[in-house]
N, C-alpha and C positions, 0 to 999 in steps of 0.2 A: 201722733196725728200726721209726722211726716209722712209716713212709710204707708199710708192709706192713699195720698197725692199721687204719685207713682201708678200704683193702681187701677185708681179713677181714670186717669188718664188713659193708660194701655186699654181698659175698657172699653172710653170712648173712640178710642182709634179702631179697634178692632169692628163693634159694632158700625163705626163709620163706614169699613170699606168692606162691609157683607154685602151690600147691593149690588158692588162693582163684581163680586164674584159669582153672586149670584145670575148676572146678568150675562156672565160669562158659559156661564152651563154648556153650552152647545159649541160644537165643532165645524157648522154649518159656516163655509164662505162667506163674505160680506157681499162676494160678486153673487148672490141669489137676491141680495136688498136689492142692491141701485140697478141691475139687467131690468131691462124693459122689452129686449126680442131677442128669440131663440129659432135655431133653425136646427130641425130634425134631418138626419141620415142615417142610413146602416152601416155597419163596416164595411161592405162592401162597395160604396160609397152612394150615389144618390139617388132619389126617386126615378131618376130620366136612363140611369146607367140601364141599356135593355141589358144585362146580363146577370141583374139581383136577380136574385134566390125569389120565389114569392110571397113565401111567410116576411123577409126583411119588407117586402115593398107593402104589406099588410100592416107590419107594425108600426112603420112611420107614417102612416095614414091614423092609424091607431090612436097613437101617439099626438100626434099634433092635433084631433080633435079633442082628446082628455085634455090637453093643453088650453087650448079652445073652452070647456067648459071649466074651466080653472079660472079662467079672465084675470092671472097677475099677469101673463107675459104673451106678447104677441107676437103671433109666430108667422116669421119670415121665410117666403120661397127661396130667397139665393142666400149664401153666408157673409158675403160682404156686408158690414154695419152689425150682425148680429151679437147680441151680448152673452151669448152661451150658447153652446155646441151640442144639442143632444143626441148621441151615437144610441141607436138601438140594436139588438143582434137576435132573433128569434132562435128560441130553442130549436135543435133537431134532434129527434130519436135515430137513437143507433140503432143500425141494421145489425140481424145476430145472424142470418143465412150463412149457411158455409162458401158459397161465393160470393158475400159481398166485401164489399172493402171500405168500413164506412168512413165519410167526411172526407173522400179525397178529394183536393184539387180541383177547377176543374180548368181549359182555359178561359172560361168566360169568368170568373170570380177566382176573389182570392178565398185561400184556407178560413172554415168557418172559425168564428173566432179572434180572428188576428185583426187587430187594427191597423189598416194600409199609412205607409206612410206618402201623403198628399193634402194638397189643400182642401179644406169642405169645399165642396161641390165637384171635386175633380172625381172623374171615376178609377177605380182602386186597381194598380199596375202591382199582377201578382207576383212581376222578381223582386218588388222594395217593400216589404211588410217590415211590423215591430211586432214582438209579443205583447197583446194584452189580455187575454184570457187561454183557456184549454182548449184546444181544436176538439170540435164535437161537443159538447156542454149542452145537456138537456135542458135547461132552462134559458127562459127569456133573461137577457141582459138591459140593462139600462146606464149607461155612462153618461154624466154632465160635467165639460168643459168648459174652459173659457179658451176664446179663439188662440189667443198667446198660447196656453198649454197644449193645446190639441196640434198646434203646429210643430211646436218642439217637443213632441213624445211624452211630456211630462204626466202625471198621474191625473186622472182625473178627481176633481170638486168634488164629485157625491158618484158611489155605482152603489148598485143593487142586484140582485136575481132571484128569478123565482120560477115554479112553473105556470107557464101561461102566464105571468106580467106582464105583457105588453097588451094581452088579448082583450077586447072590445067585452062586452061593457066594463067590467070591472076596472082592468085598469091598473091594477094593485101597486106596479111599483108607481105610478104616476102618483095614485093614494098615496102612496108612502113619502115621497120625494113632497108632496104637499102639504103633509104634517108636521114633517121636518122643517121645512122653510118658513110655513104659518108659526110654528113655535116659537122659533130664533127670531122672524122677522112679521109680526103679529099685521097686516093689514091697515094702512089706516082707519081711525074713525070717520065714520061716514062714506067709505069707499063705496060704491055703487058695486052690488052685488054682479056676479058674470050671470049670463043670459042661460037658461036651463034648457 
């Protein structure tokens, strides 16, 4: 009868701490829980920079309306206070012509792709860039930081890519980034549904 004690016990312990693991499932930040405002830009840097691209100044328009019909997080014009950074980068098709030269440079922006090194809101000074993607990448990007990380280079919380992610209606990586979140971090009960 001893040797059943032992047992029973490891039993109950095990079974004890399935919840906790279960609970654990997901990889998803804690900073997607407690953020309450987000503020959208391109790599290139902000809505106001006149030297975006016009797909990037489409998708952050894009973007923060999916946001907008999302109703967990409210989205902020300037970065100061924001609780997460979301960096958008619109796909570009490569040119295949024998003269062209795609995705170079140009002075008005920096290299498609790269994430400048500056503060959100600042517009993007193309001698200080970091690598954070492929210069040229045909798909839409979606990167979410938190302001600590996006200042010091560090990786981003959640990315994704797709073709046409960003693009109105759908939406896809916005979908997706929302499922993600909604899983790990399930909605209050009784949360007032977002406005349609």
């Amino acid at each position: 009868m001893k040797q059943g004690k032992p047992i029973a016990i490891l039993a109950v312990l095990i079974w004890g701490l399935m919840p906790a693991a279960a609970a654990k499932k997901h990889d998803l930040s804690p900073a997607f829980q407690s953020a309450k405002t987000v503020y959208v830009e391109a790599a290139d840097g902000p809505d106001s920079n006149p030297g975006i691209d016009m797909g990037d100044r489409l998708a952050i328009r894009d973007v923060q309306d999916g946001l907008r019909l999302w109703g967990r997080y409210t989205v902020v014009e300037h970065p100061e206070g924001a609780d997460l950074i979301f960096l958008v980068r619109k796909g570009r098709a490569r040119e295949t012509g024998e003269d062209s030269q795609p995705n170079l440079p140009t002075a008005s922006r920096s290299p498609v792709g790269m994430t400048p090194s500056r503060a959100p809101g600042q517009a993007a000074d193309p001698d200080s860039i970091s690598p954070a993607t492929e210069m040229g990448a045909d798909n839409d990007r979606l990167m979410v930081f938190t302001p600590e990380a996006y200042l010091k280079h560090k990786s981003p919380l959640w990315t994704r890519e797709s073709k046409d992610g960003l693009a109105a209606p759908a939406r896809s990586l916005i979908g997706q980034l929302k499922d993600a979140v909604e899983l790990a971090y399930p909605p209050a009960p009784g949360a007032a549904a977002p406005p349609r």
